[in-house]
Backbone bond lengths (Angstrom), bond angles and torsions (degrees), N, CA, C in turn:
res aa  C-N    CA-C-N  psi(-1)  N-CA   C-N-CA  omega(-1)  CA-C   N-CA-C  phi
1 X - - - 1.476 - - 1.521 108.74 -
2 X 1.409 109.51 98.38 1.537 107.64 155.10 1.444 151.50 -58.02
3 X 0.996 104.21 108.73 2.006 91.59 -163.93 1.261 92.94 -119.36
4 X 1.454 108.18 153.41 1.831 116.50 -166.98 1.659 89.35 -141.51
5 X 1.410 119.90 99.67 1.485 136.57 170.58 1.179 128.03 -71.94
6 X 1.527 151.73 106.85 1.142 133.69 -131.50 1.814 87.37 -146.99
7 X 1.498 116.84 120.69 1.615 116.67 164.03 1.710 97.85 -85.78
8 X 1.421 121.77 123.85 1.136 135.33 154.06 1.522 124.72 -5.39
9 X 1.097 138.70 114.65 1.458 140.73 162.57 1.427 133.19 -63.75
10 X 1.669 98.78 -24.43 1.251 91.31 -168.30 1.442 98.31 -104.91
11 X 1.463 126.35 153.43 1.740 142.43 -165.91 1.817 95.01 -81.74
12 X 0.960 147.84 -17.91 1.164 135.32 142.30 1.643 128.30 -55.26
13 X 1.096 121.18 -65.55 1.547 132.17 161.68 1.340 112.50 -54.61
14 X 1.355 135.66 -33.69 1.329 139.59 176.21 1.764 101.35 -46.67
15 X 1.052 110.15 -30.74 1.692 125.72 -169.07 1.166 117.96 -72.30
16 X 1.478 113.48 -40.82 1.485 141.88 -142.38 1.507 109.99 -125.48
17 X 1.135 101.97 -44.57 1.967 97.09 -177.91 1.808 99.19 -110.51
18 X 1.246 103.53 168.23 1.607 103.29 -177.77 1.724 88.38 -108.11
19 X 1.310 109.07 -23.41 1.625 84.55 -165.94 2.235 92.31 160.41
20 X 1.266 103.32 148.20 1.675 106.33 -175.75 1.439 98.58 -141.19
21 X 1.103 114.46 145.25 1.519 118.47 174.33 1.923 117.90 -129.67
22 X 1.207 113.92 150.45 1.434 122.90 -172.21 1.839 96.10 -99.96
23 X 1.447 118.46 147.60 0.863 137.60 127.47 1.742 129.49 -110.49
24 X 1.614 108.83 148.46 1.653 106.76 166.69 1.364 119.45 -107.63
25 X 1.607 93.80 160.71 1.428 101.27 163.19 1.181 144.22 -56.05
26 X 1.313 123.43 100.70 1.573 104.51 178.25 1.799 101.35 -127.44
27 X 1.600 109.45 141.35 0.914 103.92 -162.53 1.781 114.73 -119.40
28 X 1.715 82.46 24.92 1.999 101.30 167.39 1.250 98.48 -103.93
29 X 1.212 140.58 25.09 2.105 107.80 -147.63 1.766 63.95 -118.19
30 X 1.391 84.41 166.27 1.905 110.89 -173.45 1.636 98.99 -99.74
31 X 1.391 109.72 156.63 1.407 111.82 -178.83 1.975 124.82 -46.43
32 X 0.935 154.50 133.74 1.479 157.88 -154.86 1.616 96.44 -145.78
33 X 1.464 84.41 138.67 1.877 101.35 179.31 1.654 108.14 -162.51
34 X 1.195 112.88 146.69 1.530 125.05 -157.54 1.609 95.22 -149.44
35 X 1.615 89.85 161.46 1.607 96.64 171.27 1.608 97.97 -111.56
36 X 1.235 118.13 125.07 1.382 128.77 160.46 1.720 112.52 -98.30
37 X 1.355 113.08 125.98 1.818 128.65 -170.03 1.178 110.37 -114.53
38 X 1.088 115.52 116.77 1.443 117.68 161.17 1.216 131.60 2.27
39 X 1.849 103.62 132.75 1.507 123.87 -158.79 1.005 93.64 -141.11
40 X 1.760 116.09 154.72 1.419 116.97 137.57 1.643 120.59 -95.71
41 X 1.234 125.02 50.65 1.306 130.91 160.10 1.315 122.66 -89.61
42 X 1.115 125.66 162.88 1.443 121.79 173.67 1.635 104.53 -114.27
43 X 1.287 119.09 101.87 1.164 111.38 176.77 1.476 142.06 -119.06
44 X 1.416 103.34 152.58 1.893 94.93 -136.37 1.950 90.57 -110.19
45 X 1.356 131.71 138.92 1.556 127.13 -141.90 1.739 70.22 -140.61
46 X 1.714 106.13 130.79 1.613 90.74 170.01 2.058 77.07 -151.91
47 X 1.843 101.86 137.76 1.505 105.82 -139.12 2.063 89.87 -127.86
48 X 1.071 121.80 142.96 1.631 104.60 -172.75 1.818 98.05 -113.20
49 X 1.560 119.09 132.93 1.459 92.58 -174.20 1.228 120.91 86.41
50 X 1.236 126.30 -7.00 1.686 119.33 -169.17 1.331 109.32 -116.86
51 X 1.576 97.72 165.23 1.690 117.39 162.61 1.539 117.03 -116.39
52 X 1.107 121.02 122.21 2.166 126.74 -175.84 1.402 91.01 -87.59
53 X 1.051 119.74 175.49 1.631 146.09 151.27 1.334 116.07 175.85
54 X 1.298 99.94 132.48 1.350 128.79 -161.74 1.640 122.71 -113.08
55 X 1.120 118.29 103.27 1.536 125.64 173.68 1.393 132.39 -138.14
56 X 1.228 114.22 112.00 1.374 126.80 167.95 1.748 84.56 68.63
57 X 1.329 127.04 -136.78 1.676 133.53 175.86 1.088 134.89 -79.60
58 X 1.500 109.60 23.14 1.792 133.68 176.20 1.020 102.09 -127.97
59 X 1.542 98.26 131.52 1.507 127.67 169.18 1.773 102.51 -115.94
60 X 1.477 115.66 135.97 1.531 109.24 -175.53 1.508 85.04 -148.08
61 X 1.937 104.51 132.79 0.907 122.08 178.65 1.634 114.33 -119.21
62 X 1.838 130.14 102.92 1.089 121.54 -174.69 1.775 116.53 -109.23
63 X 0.830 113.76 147.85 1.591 115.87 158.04 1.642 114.43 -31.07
64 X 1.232 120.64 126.02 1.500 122.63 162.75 1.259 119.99 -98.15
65 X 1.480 123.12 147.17 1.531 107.18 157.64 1.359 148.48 -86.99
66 X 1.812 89.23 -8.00 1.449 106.80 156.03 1.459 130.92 -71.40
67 X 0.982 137.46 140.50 1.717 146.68 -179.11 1.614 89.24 -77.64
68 X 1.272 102.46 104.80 1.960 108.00 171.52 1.652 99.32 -161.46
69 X 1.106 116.79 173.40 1.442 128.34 -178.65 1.174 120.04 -143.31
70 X 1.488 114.73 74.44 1.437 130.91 -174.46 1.889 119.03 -61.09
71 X 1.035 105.95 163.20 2.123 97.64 -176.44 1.573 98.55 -166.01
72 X 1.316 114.34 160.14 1.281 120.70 -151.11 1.236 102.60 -153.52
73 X 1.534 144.51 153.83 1.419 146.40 170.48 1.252 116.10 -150.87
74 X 1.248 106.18 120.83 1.354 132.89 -167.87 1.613 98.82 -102.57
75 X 1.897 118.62 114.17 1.490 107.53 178.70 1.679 89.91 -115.16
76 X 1.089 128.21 -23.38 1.614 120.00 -157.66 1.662 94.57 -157.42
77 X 1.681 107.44 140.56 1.006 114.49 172.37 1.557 111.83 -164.08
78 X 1.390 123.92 107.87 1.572 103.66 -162.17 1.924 124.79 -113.22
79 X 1.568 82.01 7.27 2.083 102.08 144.38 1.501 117.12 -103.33
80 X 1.391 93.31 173.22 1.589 103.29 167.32 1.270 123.32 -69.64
81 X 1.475 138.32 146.59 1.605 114.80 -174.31 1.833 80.80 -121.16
82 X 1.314 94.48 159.32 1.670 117.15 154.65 1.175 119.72 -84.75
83 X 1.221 103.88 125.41 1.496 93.85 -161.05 2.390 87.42 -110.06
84 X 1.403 109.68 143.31 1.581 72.88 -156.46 2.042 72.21 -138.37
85 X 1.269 103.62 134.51 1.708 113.24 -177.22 1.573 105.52 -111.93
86 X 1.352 116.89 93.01 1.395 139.12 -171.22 2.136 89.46 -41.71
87 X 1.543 103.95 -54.11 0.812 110.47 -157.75 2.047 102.34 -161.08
88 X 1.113 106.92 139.27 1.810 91.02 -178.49 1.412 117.53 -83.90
89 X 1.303 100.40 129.14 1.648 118.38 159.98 1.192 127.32 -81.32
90 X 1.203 126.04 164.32 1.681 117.01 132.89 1.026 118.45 -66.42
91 X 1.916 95.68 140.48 1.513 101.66 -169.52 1.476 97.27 -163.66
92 X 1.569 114.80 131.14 1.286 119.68 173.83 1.730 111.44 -111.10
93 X 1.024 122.59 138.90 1.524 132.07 -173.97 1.355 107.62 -145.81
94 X 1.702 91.49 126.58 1.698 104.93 172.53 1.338 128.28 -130.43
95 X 0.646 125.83 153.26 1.989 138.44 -156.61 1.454 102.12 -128.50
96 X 1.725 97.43 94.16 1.405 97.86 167.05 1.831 114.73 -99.20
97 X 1.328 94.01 143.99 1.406 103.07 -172.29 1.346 92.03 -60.49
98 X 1.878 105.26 166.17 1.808 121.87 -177.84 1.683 110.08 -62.41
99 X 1.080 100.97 126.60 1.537 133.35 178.55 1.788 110.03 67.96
100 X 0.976 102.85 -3.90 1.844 106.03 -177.75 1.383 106.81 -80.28
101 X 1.399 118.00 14.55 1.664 110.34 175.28 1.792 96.47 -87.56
102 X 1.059 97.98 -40.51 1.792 113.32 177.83 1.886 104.62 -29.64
103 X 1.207 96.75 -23.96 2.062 92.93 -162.78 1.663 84.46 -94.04
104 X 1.326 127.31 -9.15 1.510 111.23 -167.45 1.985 97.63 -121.09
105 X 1.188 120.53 -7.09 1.238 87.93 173.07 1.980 98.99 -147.70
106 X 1.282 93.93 142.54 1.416 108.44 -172.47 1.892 120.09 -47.25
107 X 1.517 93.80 -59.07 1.567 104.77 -168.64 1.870 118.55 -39.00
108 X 0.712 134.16 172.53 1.009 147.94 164.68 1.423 140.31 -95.82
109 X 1.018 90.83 -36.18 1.268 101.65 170.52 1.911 121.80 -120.18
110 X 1.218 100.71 56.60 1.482 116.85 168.24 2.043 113.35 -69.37
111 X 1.288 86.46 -20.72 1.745 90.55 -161.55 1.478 90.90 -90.08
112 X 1.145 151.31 7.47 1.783 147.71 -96.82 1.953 76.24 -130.89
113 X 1.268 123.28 -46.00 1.067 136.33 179.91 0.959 133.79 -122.52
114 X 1.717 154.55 169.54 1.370 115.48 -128.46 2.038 72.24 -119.65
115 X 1.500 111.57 -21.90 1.485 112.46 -163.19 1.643 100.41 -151.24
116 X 1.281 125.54 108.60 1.351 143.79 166.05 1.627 129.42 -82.44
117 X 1.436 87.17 107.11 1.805 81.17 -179.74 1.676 116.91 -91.43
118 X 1.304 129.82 159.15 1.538 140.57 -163.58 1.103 98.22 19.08
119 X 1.491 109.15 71.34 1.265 136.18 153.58 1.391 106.71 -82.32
120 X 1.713 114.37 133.47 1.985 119.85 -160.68 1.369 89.31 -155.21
121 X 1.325 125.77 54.77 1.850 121.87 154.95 1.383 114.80 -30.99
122 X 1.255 129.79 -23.69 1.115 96.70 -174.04 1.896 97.03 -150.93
123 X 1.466 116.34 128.94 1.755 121.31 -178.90 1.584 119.45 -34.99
124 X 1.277 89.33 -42.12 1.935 87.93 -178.89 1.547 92.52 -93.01
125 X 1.292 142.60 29.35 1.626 111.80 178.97 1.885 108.61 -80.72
126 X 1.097 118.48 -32.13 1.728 124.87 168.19 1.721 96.00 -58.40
127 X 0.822 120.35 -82.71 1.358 115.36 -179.73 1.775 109.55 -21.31
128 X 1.223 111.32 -73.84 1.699 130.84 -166.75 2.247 96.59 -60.73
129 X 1.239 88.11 -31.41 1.683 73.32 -177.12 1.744 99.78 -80.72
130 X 1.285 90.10 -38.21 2.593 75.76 -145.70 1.974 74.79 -60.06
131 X 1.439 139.52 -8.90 1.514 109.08 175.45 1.591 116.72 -85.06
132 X 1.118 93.67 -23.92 2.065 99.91 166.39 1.615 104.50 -74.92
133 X 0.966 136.13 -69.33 1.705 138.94 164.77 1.602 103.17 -33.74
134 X 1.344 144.22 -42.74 1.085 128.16 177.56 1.333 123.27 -72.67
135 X 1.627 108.96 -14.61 1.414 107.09 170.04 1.487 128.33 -97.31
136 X 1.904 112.31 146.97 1.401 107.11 -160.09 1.831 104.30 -73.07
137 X 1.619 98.29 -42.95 1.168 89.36 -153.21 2.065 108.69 -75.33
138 X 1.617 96.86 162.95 1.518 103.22 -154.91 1.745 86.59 -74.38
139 X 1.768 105.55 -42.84 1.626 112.52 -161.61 1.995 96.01 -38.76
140 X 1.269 95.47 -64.06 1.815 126.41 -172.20 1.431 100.69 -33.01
141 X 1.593 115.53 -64.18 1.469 110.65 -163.87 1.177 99.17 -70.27
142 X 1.461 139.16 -23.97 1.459 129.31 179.26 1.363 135.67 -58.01
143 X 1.868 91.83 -36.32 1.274 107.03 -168.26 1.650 108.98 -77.38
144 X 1.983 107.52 -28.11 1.418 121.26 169.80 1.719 104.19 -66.62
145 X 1.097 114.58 -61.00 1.437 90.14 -177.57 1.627 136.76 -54.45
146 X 1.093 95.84 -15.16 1.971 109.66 -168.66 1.853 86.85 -92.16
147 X 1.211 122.80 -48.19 1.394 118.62 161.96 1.266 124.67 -40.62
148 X 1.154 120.80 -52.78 1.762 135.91 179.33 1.977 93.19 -58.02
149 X 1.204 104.43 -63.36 1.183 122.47 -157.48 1.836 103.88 -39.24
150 X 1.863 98.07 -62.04 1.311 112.78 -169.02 1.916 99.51 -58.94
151 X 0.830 96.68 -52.72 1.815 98.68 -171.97 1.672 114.00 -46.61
152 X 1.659 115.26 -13.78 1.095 120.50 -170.41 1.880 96.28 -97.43
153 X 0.773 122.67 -13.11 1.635 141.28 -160.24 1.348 111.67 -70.17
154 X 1.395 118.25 105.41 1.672 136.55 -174.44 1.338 106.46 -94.51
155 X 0.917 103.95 109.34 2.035 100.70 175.03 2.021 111.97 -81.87
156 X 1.196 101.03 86.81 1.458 101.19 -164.11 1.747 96.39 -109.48
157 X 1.637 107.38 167.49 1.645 116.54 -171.87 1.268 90.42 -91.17
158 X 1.880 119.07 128.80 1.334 95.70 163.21 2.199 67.03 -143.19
159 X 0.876 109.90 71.17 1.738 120.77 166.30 2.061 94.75 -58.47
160 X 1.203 80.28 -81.14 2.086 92.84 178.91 1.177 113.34 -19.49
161 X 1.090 108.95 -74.76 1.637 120.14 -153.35 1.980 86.29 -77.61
162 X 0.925 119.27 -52.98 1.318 111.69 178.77 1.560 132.73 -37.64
163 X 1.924 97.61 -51.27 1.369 91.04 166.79 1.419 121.45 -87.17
164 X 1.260 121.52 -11.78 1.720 120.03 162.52 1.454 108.34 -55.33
165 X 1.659 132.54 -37.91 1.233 119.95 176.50 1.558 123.08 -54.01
166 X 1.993 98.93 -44.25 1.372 105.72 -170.02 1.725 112.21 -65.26
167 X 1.536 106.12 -33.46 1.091 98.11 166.29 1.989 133.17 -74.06
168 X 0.974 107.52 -0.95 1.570 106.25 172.07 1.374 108.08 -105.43
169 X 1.888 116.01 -7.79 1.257 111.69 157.53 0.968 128.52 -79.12
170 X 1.329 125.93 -26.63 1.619 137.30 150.36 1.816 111.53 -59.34
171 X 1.253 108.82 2.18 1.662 72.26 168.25 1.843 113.72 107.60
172 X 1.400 105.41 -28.23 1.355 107.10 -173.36 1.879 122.25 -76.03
173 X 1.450 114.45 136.91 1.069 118.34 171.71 1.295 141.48 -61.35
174 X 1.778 122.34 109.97 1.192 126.95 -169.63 1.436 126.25 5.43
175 X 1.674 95.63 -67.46 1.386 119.13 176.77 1.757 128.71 -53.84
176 X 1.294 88.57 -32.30 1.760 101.18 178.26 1.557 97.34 -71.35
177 X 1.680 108.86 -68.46 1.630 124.42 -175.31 2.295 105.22 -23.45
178 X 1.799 71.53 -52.65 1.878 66.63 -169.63 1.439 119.07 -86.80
179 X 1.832 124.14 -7.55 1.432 121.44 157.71 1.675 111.38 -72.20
180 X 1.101 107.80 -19.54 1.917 109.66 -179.49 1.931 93.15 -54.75
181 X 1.902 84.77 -77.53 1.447 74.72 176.53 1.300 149.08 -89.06
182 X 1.304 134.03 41.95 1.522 154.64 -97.89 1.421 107.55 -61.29
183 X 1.811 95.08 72.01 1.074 114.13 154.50 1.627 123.47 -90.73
184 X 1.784 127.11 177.18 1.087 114.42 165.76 1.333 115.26 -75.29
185 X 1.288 144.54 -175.49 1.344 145.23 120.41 1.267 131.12 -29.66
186 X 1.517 114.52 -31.16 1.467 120.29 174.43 1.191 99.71 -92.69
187 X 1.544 139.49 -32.66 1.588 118.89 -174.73 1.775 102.81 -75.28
188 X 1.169 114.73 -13.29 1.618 109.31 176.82 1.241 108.93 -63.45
189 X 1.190 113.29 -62.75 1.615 140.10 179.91 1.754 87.29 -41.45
190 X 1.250 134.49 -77.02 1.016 122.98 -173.28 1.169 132.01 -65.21
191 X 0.974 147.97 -34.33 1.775 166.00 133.10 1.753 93.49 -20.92
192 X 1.061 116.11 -62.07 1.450 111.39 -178.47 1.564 126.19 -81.35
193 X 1.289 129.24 -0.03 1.126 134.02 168.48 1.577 99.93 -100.47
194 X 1.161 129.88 -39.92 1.655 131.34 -176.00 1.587 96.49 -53.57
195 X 1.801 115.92 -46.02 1.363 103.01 -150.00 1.818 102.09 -110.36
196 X 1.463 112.14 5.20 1.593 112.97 -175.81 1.630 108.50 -131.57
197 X 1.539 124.09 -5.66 1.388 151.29 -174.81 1.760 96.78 63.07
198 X 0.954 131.93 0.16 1.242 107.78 171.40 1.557 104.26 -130.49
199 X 1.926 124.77 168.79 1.240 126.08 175.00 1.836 122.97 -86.18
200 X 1.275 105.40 140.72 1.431 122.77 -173.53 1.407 103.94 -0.56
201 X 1.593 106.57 -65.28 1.415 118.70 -157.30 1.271 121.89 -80.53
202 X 1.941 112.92 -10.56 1.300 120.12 -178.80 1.707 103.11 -96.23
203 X 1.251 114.61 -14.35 1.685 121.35 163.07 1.155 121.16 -69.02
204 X 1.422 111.88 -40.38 1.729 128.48 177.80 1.481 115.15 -61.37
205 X 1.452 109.39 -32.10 1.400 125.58 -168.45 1.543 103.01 -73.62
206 X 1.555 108.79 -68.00 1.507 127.13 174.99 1.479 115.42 -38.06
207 X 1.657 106.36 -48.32 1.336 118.71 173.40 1.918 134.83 -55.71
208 X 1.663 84.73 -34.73 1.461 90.20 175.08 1.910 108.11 -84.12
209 X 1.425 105.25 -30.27 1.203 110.37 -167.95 1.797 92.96 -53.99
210 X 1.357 110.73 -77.31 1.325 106.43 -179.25 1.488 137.97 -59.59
211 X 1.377 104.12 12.36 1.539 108.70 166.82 1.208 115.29 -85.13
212 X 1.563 102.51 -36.06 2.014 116.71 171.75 1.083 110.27 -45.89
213 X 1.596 109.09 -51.71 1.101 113.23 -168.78 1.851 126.37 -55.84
214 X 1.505 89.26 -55.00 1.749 88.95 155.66 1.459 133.65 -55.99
215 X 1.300 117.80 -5.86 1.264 111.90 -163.31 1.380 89.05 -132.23
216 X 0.971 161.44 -15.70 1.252 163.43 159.78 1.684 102.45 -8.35
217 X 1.729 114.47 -56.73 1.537 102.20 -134.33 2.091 74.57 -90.99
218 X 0.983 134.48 37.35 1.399 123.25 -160.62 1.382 93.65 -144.70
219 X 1.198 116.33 -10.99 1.757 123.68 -174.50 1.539 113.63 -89.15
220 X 1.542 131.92 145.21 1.372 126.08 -171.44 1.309 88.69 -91.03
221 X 1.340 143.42 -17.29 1.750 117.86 -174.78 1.709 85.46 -171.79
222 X 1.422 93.45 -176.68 1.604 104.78 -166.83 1.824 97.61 -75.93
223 X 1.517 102.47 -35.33 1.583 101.42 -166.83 1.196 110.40 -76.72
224 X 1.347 130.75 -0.79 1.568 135.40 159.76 1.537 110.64 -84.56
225 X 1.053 108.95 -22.55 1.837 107.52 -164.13 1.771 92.12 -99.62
226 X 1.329 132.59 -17.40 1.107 141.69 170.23 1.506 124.26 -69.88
227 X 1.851 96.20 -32.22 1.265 113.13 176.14 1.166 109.97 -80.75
228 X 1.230 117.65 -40.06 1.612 131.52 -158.62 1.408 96.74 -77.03
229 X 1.039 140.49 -22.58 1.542 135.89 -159.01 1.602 96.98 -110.11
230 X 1.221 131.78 -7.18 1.489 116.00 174.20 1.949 104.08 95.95
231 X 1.143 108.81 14.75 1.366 108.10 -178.15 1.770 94.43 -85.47
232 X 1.674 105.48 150.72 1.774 105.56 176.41 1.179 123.49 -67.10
233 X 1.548 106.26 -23.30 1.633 109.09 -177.08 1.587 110.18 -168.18
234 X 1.128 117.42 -161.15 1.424 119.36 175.38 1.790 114.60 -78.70
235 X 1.575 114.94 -29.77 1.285 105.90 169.23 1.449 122.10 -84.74
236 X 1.258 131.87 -23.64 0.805 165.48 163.61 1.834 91.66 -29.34
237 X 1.505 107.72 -69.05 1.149 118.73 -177.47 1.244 118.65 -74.34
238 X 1.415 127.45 -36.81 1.244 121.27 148.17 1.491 130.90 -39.45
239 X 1.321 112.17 -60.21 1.729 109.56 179.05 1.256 95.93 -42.00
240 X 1.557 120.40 -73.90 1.556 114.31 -161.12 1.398 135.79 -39.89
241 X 0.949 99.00 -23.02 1.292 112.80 -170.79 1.534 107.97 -110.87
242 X 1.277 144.69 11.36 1.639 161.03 106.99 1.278 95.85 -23.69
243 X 1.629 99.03 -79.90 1.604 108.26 -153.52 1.765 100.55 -66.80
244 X 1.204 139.45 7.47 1.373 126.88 169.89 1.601 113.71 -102.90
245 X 0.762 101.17 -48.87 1.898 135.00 -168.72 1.230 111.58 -88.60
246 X 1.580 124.30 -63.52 1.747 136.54 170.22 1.373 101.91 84.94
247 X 1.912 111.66 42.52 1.181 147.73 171.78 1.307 109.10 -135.21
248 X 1.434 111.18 153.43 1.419 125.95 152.72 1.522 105.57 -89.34
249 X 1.699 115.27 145.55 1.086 138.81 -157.35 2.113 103.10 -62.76
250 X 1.043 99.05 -34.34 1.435 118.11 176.11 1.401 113.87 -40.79
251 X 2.154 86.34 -86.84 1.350 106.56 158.99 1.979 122.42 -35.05
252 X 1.080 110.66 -67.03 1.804 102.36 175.77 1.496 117.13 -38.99
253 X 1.591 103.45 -53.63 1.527 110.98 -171.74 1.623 117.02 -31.51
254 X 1.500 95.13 -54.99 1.691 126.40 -161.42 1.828 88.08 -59.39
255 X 1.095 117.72 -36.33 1.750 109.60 -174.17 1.307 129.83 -102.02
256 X 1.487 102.24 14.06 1.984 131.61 -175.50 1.854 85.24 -107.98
C-alpha cells in the first residue's frame, strides 16, 4: 500500500490542516487492515468508486461498481478501529488540526456524532473530486486539492475556544481554565465539545496518550515517559492507555 503524505503548501492551510495523503487504485492488491488509535484530528476520508461500512471498531473500504464518490468524517474515537481495504481505491484523506475544521465547513453539527458516513459538506465536492482523482500527476492533484480546500475557507472568531485549547495543552487545570475566564466548568465542557467534538478531559487523555507515543523511543523507562507526559502516576498511565489501545503500555511498546 502506497501512501504519498503531503504537509500543505499553501500559508493559509499550513494553519489549518496538519497534512492529507493520497492513496491509488489497484485492483490486484489483496485485502489490507491496520489498527488506527486515537487522535485529536478531525479527519475527513473522501473515496472514488467505493463502498464504507461502519460497525462498532471496523471501518471496511470496498470497490463499487457504481461511478460515485463517497466521504466519511471521523471527529472522535476512543478505541482502536480496523481500518480494513477490501481492495484499494482512490482515496484522499485529511487531518484537520483541533477545531480548525470549523473555518472549512459550515454545519454545525459535524461533532453531533463521533463518525459520519456520506458525509458531502459541500454541493460541488463529487464534482471537485472525480477532477482531482482524474488526474495522474501527484504534484497536480495537490495543488487541486489545496485549491478546492482554500476556496472553502471561512475566516471565523474562534479567539475563546482557541486559547482555552492552548491552555489545556499546556497542562492547566479545568478549574483555573474556567476562573481565568470566569466561566463555569460546564460552559467549558460545552464551548469545547461544540467546537472540538469531544470534552476537555477526553482531549487531554488522547493528547497525553499520543505525546508518549512520540516520545517513547527517547524515554529511559515507562515511569519517566509517564512522568514526562503529565500523567499522575504510573497507574494513572496505565488505565489510559487500556482504555485507548486495550493494552498495557508495556505490552504495546514490545509491538511499535
Amino acid at each position: 500500500m502506497k501512501v504519498d503524505f503531503y504537509k500543505p503548501k499553501n500559508n493559509v492551510l499550513k494553519e489549518h490542516i496538519a497534512g492529507y495523503y493520497f492513496v491509488s487504485e489497484d485492483s490486484s492488491s489483496k485485502p489490507i487492515s491496520y489498527l488506527t488509535f486515537p487522535n485529536n484530528y478531525c479527519i475527513l476520508s473522501i473515496y472514488q468508486n467505493a463502498e464504507e461500512a461502519f460497525s462498532k471498531n471496523r471501518y471496511i473500504i470496498r470497490p463499487s461498481k457504481e461511478n460515485k464518490i463517497v466521504s466519511s468524517l471521523f471527529s472522535k474515537y476512543s478505541k482502536p478501529i480496523e481500518i480494513i481495504y477490501e481492495k484499494l481505491v482512490n482515496e484522499i484523506t485529511i487531518y484537520f488540526n483541533p477545531i480548525k475544521i470549523n473555518h472549512f465547513i459550515r454545519s454545525p453539527k459535524i461533532f453531533e456524532e463521533a463518525q459520519i458516513s456520506d458525509f458531502t459538506p459541500y454541493p460541488d465536492l463529487e464534482e471537485k473530486m472525480e477532477l482531482i482523482f482524474s488526474n495522474t500527476c501527484r504534484d497536480r492533484q495537490s495543488k487541486l486539492l489545496e485549491d478546492y480546500l482554500i476556496s472553502k475557507f471561512i475566516q471565523k472568531d474562534l479567539t475563546v475556544i482557541e486559547r482555552i485549547l492552548s491552555d489545556i495543552d499546556s497542562g492547566l487545570r479545568l478549574e483555573y481554565i474556567a476562573e481565568k475566564f470566569n466561566f463555569t466548568r460546564q460552559h467549558i465542557n460545552k464551548i469545547f465539545s461544540k467546537n472540538v467534538g469531544k470534552t476537555p478531559s477526553e482531549y487531554r487523555k488522547v493528547q497525553r496518550f499520543r505525546n508518549a507515543l512520540l516520545k517513547q523511543k527517547i524515554s529511559a523507562n515507562l515511569t519517566d515517559l509517564s512522568n514526562d507526559n503529565l500523567y499522575f502516576d504510573q497507574s494513572h498511565f496505565i488505565k489510559n492507555f487500556r482504555e485507548l489501545t486495550n493494552e498495557k503500555p508495556s505490552d504495546f511498546f514490545k509491538k511499535s
